[in-house]
C-alpha positions as CSV (number, residue, x, y, z in Angstrom):
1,X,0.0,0.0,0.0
2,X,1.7,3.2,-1.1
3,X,2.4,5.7,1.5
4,X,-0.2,8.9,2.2
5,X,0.9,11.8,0.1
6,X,2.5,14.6,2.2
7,X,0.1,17.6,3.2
8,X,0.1,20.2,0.9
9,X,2.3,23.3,2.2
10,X,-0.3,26.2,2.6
11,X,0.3,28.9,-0.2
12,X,1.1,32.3,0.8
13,X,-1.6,34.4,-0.8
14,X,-2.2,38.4,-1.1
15,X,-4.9,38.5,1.7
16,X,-2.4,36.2,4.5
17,X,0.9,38.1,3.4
18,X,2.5,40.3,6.0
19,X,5.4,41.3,3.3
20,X,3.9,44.3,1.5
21,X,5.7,44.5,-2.3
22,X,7.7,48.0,-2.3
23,X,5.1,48.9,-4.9
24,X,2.7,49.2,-2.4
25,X,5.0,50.9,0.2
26,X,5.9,53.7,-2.8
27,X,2.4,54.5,-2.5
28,X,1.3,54.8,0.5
29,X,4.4,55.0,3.2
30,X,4.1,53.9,6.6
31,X,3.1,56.6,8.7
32,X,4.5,57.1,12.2
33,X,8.3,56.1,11.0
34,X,7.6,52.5,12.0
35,X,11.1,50.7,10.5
36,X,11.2,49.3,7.3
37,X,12.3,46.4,6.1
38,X,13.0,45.8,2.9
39,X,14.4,42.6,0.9
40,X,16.4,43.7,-2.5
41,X,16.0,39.8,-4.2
42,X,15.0,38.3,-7.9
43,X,12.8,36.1,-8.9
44,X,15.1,33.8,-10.3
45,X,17.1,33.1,-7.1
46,X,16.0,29.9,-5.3
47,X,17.3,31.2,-1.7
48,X,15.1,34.3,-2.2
49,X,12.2,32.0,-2.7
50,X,12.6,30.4,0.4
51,X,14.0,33.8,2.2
52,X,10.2,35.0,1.2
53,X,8.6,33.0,3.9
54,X,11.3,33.7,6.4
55,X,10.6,37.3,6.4
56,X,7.1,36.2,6.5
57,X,7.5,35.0,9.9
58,X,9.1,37.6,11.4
59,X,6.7,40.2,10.3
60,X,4.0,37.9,12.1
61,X,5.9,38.0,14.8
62,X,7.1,42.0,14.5
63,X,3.5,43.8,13.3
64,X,4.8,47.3,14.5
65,X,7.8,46.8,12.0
66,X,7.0,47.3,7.7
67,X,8.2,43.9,5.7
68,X,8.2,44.7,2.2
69,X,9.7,42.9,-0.9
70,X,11.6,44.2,-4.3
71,X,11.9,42.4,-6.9
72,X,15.2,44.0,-8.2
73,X,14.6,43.4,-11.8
74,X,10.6,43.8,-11.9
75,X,10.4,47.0,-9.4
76,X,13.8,48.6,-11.1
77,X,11.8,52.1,-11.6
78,X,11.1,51.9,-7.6
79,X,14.5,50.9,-6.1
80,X,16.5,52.3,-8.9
81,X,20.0,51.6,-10.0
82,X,21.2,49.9,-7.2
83,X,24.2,47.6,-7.4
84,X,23.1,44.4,-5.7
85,X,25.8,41.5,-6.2
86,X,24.1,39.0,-3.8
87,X,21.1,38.1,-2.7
88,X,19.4,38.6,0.1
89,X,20.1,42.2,-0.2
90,X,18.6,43.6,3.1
91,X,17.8,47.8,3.3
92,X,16.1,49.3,6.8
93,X,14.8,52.5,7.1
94,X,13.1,55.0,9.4
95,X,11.8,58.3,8.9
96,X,13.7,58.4,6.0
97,X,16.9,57.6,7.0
98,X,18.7,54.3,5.8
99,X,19.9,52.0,8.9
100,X,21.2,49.2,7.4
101,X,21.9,47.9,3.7
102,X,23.7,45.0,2.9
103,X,23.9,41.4,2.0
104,X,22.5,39.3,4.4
105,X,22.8,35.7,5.5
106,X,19.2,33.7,5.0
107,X,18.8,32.9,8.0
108,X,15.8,33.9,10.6
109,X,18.1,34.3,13.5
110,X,20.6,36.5,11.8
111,X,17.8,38.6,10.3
112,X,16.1,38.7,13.8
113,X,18.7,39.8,15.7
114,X,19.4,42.4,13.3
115,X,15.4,43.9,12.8
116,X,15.5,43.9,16.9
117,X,18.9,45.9,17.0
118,X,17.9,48.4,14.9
119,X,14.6,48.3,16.1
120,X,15.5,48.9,19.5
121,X,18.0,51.9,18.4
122,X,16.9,56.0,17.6
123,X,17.3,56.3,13.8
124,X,20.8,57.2,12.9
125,X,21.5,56.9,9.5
126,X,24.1,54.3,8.4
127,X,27.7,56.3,7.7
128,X,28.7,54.9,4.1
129,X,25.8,53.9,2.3
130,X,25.3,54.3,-1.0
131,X,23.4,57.6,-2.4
132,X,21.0,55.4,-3.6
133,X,20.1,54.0,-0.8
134,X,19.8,57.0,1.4
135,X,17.2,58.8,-1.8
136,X,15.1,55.3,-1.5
137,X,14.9,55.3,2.3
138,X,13.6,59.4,1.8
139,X,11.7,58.1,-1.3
140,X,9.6,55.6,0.7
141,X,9.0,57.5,3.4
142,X,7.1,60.2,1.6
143,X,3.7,59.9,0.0
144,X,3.2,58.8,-3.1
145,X,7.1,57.5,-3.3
146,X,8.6,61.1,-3.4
């Protein structure tokens, strides 16, 4: 007798997803300078796949923090010409000040610790950064992306 197929792994859909796309965040900005998370990843990379549904979890967990996701390829006219060699790319923000932006490990602890850090800190922006980065964080944290 063959064995039971394995439950189905629920799918993530639009109306369950805590990780807003950076489309939507252009539009309409968090208000109260809650920090932002956002994931610079591509489609085409298997670890961003499965880095997806780790950032999923920690915005569960984190509902006073912004999660968002950019496609770096498909949302190029929102996040610009930045020059992102490895994936996960992580970028936090707050009040329009970039925090944080670099490659990240994929793991949930590392990002964890890291969220609660900065979370836990007064905004400061990040010495070094990329110009880019610093006109997205100001970009997103204005309505209607600036």
């Amino acid at each position: 007798m063959p064995a039971p197929p394995a439950p189905a792994q629920p799918a993530v859909s639009a109306a369950t997803t805590r990780v807003v796309p950076v489309s939507q965040l252009a539009a309409q900005p968090a208000g109260g300078a809650p920090l932002v998370v956002l994931a610079l990843c591509a489609q085409w990379c298997g670890t961003c796949r499965e880095f997806h549904s780790t950032l999923e979890r920690l915005a569960e967990a984190r509902r006073d923090i912004v999660f968002a996701w950019a496609d770096v390829e498909d949302d190029a006219e929102l996040v610009g010409d930045l020059d992102v060699e490895n994936f996960p790319t992580l970028a936090l923000f707050r009040a329009g000040l970039a925090l944080h932006y670099g490659v990240s490990l994929p793991h949930e602890t590392v990002v964890a610790r890291l969220v609660e850090t900065l979370a836990a800190a007064a905004p400061r922006a990040a010495a070094g950064l990329p110009a880019e980065i610093e006109e997205l964080a100001r970009r997103l944290s204005q309505p209607d992306g600036g």
